[in-house]
C-alpha positions as CSV (number, residue, x, y, z in Angstrom):
1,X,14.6,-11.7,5.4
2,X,15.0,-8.6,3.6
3,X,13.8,-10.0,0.6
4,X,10.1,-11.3,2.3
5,X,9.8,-8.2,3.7
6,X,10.0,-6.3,0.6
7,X,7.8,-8.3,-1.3
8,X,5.4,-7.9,1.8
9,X,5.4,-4.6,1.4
10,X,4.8,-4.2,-1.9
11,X,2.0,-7.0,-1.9
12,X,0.7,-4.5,0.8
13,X,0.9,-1.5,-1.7
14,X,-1.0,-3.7,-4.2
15,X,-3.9,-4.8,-1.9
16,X,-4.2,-0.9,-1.1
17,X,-3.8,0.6,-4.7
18,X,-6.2,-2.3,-5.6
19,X,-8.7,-1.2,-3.2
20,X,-8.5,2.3,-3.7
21,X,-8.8,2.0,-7.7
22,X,-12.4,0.1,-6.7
23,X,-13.5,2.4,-4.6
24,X,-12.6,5.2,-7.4
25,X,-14.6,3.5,-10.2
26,X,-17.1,1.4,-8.6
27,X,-19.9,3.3,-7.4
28,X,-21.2,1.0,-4.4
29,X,-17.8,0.2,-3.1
30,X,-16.7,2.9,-0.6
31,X,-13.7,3.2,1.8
32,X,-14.6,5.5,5.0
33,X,-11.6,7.8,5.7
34,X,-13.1,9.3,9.1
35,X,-11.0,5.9,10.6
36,X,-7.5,6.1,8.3
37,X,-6.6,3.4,10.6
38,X,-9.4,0.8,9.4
39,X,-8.0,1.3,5.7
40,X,-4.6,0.5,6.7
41,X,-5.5,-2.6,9.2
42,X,-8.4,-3.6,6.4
43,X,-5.0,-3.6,3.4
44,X,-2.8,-5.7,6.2
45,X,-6.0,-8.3,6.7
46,X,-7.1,-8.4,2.8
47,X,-3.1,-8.8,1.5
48,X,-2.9,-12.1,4.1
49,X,-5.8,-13.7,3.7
50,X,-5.3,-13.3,-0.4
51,X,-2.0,-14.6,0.0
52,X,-3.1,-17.2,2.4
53,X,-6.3,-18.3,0.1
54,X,-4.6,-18.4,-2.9
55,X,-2.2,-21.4,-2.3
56,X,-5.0,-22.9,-0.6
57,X,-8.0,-22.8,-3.5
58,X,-5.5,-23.4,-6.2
59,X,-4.7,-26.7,-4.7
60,X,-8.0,-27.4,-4.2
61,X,-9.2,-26.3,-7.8
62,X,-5.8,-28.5,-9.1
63,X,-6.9,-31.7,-7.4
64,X,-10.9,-31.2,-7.4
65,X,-11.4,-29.1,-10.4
66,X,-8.3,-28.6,-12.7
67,X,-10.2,-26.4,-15.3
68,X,-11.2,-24.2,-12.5
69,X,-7.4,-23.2,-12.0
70,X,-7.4,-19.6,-14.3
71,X,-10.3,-18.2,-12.3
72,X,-8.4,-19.2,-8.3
73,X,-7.0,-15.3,-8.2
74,X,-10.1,-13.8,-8.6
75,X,-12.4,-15.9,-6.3
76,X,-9.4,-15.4,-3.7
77,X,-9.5,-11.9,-4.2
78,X,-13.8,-12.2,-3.8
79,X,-13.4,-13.9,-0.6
80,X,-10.8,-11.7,0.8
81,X,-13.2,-9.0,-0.3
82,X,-15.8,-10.4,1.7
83,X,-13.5,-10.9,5.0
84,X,-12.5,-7.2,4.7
85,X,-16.3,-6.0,4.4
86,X,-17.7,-8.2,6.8
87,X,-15.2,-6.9,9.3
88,X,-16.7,-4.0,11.8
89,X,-14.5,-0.6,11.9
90,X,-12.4,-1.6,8.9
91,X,-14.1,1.0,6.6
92,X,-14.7,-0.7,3.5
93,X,-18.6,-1.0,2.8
94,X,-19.8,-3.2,-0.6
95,X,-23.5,-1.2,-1.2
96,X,-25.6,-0.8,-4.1
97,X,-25.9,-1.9,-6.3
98,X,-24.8,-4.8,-4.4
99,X,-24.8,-7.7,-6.9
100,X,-22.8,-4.7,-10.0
101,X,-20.4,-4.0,-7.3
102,X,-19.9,-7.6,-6.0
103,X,-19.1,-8.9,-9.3
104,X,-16.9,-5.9,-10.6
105,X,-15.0,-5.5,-7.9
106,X,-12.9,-8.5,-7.1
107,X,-12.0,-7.8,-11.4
108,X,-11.1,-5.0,-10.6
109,X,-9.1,-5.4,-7.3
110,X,-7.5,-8.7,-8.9
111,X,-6.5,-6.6,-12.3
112,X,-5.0,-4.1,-9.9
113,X,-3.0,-5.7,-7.6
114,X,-2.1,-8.5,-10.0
115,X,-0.1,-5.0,-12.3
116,X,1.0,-3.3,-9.4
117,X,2.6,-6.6,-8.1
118,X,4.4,-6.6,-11.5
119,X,5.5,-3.0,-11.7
120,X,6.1,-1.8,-7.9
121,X,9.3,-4.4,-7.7
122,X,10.4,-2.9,-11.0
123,X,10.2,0.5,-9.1
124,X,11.6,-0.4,-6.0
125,X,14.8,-2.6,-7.8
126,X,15.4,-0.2,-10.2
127,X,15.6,2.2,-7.4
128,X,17.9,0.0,-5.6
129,X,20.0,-0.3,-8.7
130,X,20.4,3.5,-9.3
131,X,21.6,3.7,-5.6
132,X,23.8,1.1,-5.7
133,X,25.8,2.2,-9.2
134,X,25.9,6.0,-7.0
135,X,27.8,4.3,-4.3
């Protein structure tokens, strides 16, 4: 239990270091801070509905479209994209230039998350191990 809650955690940390890295280099993606909240609740919706698509589209690109397979974390990051911006009071707006912004940015948020996923465990265990040899 510990374990899934960990690794939820630091998906969570990816989806909002993902997001934040977009909204730092892409010029028509914008995260609204006057609602802090909507950031937080807006990282919570777009890490489970990536982690929910994912499984989903690459079994459906497996048995419909097997050459489609190398391309399922990116279009599961676009359409969590699109849940999160389509959601009122969240605070993440997709503007101009819309189509620029709506084709770098689930690259972008992909790239991110997909490194942070790979290096926050390496934090956090490391961490863990450095405690554990003190005790």
């Amino acid at each position: 239990m510990i374990m899934f809650l960990l690794r939820a955690f630091i998906f969570f940390l990816a989806a909002a270091v993902g997001l934040l890295v977009a909204d730092w280099t892409l010029q028509g993606f914008a995260i609204d801070w006057t609602h802090w909240w909507g950031f937080f609740v807006a990282c919570i919706i777009f890490a489970v509905s990536q982690s929910i698509l994912t499984p989903w589209i690459a079994s459906v690109a497996r048995r419909n479209a097997p050459a489609l397979l190398g391309g399922v974390g990116i279009f599961s990051t676009l359409i969590a994209l699109i849940v999160v911006a389509l959601l009122p009071d969240m605070g993440i707006t997709i503007g101009d230039p819309v189509l620029l912004t709506w084709l770098l940015a689930p690259v972008i948020v992909w790239l991110v998350t997909a490194l942070a996923t790979l290096f926050l465990p390496m934090i956090f265990i490391k961490k863990k191990v450095a405690e554990n040899r003190a005790s």
